[in-house]
C-alpha positions in Angstrom: 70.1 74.0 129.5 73.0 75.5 127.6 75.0 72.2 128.2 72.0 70.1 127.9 72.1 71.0 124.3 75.8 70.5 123.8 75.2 67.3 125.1 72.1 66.7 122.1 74.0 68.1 119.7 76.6 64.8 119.8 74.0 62.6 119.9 73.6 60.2 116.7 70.5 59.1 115.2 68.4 57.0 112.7 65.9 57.4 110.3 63.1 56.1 108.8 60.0 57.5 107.5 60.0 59.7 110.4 63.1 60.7 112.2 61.8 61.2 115.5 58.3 60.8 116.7 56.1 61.3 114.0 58.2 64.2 112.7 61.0 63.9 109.9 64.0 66.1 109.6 63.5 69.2 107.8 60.0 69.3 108.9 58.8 73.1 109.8 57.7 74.5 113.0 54.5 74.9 111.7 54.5 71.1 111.1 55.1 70.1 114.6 52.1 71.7 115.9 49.8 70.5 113.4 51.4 67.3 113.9 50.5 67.5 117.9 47.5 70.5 118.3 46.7 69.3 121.2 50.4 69.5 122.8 51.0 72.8 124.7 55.2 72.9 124.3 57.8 75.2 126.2 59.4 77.1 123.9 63.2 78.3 124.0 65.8 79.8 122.3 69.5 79.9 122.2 72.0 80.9 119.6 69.6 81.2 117.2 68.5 77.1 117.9 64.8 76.8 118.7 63.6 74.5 121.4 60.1 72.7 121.9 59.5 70.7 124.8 56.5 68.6 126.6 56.6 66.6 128.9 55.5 62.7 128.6 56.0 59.4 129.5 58.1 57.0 127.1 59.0 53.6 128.3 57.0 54.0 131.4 59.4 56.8 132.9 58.4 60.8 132.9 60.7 62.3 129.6 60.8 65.9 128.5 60.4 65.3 125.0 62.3 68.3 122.7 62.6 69.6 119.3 65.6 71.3 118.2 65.4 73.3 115.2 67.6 75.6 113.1 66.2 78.0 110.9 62.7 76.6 110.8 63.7 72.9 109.9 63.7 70.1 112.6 67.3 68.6 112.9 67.4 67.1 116.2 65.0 65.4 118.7 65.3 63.7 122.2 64.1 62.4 125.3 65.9 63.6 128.6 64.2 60.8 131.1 63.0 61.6 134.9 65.4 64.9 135.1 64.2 66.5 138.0 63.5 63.3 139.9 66.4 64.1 142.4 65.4 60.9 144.7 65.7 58.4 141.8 68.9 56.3 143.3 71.7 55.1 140.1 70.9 51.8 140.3 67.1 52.9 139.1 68.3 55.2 136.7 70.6 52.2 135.5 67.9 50.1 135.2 65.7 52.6 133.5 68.8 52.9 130.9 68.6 49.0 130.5 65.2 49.7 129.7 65.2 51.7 127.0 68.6 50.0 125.7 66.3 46.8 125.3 63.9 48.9 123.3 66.7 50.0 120.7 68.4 46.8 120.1 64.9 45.7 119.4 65.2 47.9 116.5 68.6 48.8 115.9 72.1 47.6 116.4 73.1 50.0 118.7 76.8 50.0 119.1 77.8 50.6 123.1 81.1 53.4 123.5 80.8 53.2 127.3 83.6 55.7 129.0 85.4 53.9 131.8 86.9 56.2 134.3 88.0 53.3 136.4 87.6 49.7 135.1 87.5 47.8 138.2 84.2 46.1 137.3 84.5 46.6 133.3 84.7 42.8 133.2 82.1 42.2 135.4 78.5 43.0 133.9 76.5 42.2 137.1 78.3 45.2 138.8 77.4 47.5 136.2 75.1 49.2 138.5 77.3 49.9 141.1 80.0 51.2 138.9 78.3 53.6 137.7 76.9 54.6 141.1 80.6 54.9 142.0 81.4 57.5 138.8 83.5 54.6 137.5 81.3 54.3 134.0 79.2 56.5 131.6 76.9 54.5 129.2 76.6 55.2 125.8 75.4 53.5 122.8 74.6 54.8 119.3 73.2 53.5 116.1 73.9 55.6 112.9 72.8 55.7 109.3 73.5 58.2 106.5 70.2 59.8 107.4 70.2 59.3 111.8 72.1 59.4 114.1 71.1 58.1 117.6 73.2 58.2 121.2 71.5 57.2 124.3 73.7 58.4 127.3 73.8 57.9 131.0 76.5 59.8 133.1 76.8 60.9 136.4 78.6 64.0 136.5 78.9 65.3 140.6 75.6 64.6 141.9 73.9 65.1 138.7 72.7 62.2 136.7 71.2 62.4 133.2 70.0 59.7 130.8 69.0 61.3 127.0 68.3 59.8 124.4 68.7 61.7 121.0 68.0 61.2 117.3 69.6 63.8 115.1 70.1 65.2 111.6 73.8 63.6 111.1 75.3 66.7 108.7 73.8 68.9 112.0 75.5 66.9 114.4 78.8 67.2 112.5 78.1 70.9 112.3 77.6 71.2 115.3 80.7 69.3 116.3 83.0 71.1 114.1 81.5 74.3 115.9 81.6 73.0 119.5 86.0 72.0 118.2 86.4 75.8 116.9 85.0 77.2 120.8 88.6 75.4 122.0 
């Protein structure tokens, strides 16, 4: 989880009149669950950053959706999709990243910042599945305002695969950042 969290923590985001879900940033604890009573959430802590986490679906795929706050106040929220669905082959996990791409260019100008570690088929957009099934690409795309950030991500790290999407507090996320920089 520990990485799963430095992972959120880069993620950019947007903002409206609520940040994520139906919660804004700087929004209490206490506002979460009277913003979901009937929502029974996992609840974890780590360097003094709370986590609360349900499961759902979003998009039509099983998401843990999480929480992330610092002293009481909401600064970060995301979607880690079908994480312990081990069988799921790339090319559906790419396809389920498509998916929810889709969704946020609907909305936003999301700006991709794909990482190729080999770019055999960069040129070549109707390979895009297999390249990524290969380890040659990670997808990511973000959208970010003064008030959001946003970063969807899929990466295949080993045999591990994970596709989040995360809207955060921007000043966090640069906090964050600076503090992830200092650990080196």
């Amino acid at each position: 989880m520990k990485n799963l969290i430095l992972l959120l923590l880069f993620i950019p985001l947007i903002s409206f009149s609520q940040d994520f879900r139906k919660m804004s940033f700087g929004q209490s604890v206490e506002e979460l669950k009277e913003t979901y009573p009937a929502t029974e959430f996992t609840f974890e802590e780590e360097n003094g950053v709370a986590i609360f986490s349900h499961e759902d679906f979003v998009g039509g795929i099983k998401t843990v959706v999480a929480y992330l706050f610092l002293d009481n106040s909401l600064k970060s929220g995301f979607y880690v999709y079908d994480e312990e669905n081990y069988s799921k082959s790339s090319d559906d996990r790419y396809k389920d990243y498509k998916k929810i791409s889709r969704f946020l260019n609907d909305k936003y100008k999301m700006k991709d910042d794909n990482t190729w570690h080999n770019d055999s088929y960069k040129n070549d957009p109707n390979r895009y599945s297999h390249a990524f099934a290969m380890g040659y690409v990670d997808f990511l795309e973000t959208y970010r305002t003064e008030k959001v950030l946003i970063r969807h991500v899929l990466q295949k790290s080993d045999s591990s695969i994970t596709h989040v999407l995360g809207y955060s507090n921007p000043e966090f996320a640069k906090q964050m950042y600076a503090e992830s920089e200092s650990d080196f």
